[in-house]
Short mmCIF file of the C-alpha atoms (twelve columns), coordinates in Angstrom:
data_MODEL
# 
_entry.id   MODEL 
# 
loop_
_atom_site.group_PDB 
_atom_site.id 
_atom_site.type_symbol 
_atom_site.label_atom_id 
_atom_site.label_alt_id 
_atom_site.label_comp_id 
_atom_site.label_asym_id 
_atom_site.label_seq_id 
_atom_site.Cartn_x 
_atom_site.Cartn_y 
_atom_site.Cartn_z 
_atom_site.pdbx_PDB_model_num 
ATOM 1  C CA . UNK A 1  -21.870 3.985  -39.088 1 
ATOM 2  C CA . UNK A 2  -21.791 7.431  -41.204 1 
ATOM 3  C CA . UNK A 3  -20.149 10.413 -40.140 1 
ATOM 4  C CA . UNK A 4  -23.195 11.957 -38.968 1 
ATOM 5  C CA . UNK A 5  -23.810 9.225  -36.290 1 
ATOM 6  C CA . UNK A 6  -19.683 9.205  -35.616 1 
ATOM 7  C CA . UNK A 7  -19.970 13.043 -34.817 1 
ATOM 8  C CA . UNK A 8  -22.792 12.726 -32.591 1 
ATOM 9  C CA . UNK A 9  -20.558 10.127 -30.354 1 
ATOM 10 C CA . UNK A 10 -18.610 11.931 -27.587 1 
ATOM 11 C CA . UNK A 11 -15.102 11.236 -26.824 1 
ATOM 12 C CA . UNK A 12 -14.826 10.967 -22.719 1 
ATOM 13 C CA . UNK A 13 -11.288 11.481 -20.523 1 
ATOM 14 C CA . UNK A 14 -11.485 10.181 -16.881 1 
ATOM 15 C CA . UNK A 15 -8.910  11.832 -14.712 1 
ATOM 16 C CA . UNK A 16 -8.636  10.745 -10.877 1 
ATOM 17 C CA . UNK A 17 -7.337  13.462 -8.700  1 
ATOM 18 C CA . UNK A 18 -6.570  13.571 -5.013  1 
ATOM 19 C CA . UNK A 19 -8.446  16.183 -3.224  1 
ATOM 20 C CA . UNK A 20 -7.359  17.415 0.726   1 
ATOM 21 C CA . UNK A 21 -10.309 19.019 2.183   1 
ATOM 22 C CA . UNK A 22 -10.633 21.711 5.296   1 
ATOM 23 C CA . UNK A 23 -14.253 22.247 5.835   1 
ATOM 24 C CA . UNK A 24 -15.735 24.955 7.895   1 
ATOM 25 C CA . UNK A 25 -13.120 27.243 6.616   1 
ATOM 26 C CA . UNK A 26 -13.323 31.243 6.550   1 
ATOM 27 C CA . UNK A 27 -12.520 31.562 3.228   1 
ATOM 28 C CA . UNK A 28 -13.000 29.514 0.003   1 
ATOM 29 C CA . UNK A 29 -9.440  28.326 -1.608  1 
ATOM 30 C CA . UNK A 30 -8.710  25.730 -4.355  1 
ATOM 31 C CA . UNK A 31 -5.335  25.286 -4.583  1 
ATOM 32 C CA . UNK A 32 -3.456  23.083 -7.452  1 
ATOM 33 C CA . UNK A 33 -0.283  21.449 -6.354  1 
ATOM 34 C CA . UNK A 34 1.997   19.033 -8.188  1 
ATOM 35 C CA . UNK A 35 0.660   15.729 -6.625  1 
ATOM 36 C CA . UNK A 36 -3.486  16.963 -5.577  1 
ATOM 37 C CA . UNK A 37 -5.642  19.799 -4.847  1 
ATOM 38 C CA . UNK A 38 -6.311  21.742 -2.043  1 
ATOM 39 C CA . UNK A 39 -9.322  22.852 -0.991  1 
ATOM 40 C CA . UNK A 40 -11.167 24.943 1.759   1 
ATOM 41 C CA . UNK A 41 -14.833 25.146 1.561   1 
ATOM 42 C CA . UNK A 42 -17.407 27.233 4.102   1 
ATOM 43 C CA . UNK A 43 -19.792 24.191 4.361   1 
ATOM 44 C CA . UNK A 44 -19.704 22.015 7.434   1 
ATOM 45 C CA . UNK A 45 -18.931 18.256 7.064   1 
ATOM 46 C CA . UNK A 46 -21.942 17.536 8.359   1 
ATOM 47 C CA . UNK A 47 -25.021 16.869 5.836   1 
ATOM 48 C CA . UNK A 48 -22.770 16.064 2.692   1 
ATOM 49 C CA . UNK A 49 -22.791 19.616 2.188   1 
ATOM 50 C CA . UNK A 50 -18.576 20.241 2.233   1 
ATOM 51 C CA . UNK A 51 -18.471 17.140 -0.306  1 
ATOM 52 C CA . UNK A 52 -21.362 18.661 -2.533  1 
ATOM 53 C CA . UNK A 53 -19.387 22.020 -2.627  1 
ATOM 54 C CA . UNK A 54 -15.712 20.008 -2.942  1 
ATOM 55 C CA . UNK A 55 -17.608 18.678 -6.056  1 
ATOM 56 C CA . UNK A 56 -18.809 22.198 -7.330  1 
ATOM 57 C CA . UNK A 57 -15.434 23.415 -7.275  1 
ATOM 58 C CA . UNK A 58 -13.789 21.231 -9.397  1 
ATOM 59 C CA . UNK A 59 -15.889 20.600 -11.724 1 
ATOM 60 C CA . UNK A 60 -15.570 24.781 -12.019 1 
ATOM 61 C CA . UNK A 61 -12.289 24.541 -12.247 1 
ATOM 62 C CA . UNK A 62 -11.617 21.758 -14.455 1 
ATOM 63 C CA . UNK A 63 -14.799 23.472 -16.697 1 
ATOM 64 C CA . UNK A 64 -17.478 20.096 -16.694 1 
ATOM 65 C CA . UNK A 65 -20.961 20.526 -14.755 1 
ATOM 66 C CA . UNK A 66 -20.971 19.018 -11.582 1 
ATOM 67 C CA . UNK A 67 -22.590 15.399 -12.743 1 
ATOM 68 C CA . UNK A 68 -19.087 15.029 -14.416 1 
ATOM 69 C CA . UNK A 69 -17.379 14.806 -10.903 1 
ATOM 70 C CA . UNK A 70 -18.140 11.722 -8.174  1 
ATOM 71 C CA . UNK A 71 -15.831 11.106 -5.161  1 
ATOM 72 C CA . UNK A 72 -14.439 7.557  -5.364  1 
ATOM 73 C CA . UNK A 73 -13.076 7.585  -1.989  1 
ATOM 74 C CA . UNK A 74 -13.005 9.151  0.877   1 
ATOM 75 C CA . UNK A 75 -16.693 10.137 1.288   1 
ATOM 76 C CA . UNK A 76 -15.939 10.738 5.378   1 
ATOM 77 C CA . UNK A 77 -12.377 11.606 5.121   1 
ATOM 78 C CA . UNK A 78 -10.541 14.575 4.370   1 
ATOM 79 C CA . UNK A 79 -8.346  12.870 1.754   1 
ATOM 80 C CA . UNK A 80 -10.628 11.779 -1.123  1 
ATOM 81 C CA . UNK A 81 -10.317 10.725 -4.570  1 
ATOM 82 C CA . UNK A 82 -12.306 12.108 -7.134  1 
ATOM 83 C CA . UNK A 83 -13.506 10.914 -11.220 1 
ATOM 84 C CA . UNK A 84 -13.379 13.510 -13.545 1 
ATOM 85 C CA . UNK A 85 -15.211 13.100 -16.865 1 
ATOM 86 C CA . UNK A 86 -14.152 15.623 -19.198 1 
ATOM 87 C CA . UNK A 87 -14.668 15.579 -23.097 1 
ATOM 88 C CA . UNK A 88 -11.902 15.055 -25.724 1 
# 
């Protein structure tokens, strides 16, 4: 391999966070505490559309596009465990 075909190959990180989610909150609220995050979206449970906004979030925070975060676990309860792929 040359160093042209070694600089095109991306480093990767995969961080798994905790995540506590209210959803059907007033406000919108990401909160980073020692252990996991906190967060309270507008979306309803219902449809996948609090998890597809949970997912927005952090991937906004942590500064990757949203394909970059999946929920491991937890899809139906409000203690999940998300992957975050980030670049080195």
């Amino acid at each position: 391999m040359n160093r042209r075909q070694s600089s095109l190959i991306s480093k990767t990180h995969t961080r798994e966070i905790t995540v506590e989610v209210v959803a059907g909150a007033r406000n919108e609220r990401l909160r980073e505490y020692k252990d996991f995050f906190a967060v309270r979206v507008k979306e309803k449970a219902s449809g996948n559309y609090a998890n597809t906004r949970v997912r927005e979030l952090i991937a906004l925070h942590f500064g990757v596009p949203v394909t970059a975060v999946r929920i491991s676990r937890g899809h139906t309860s409000r203690r999940k465990i998300l992957s975050v792929t980030m670049r080195i």
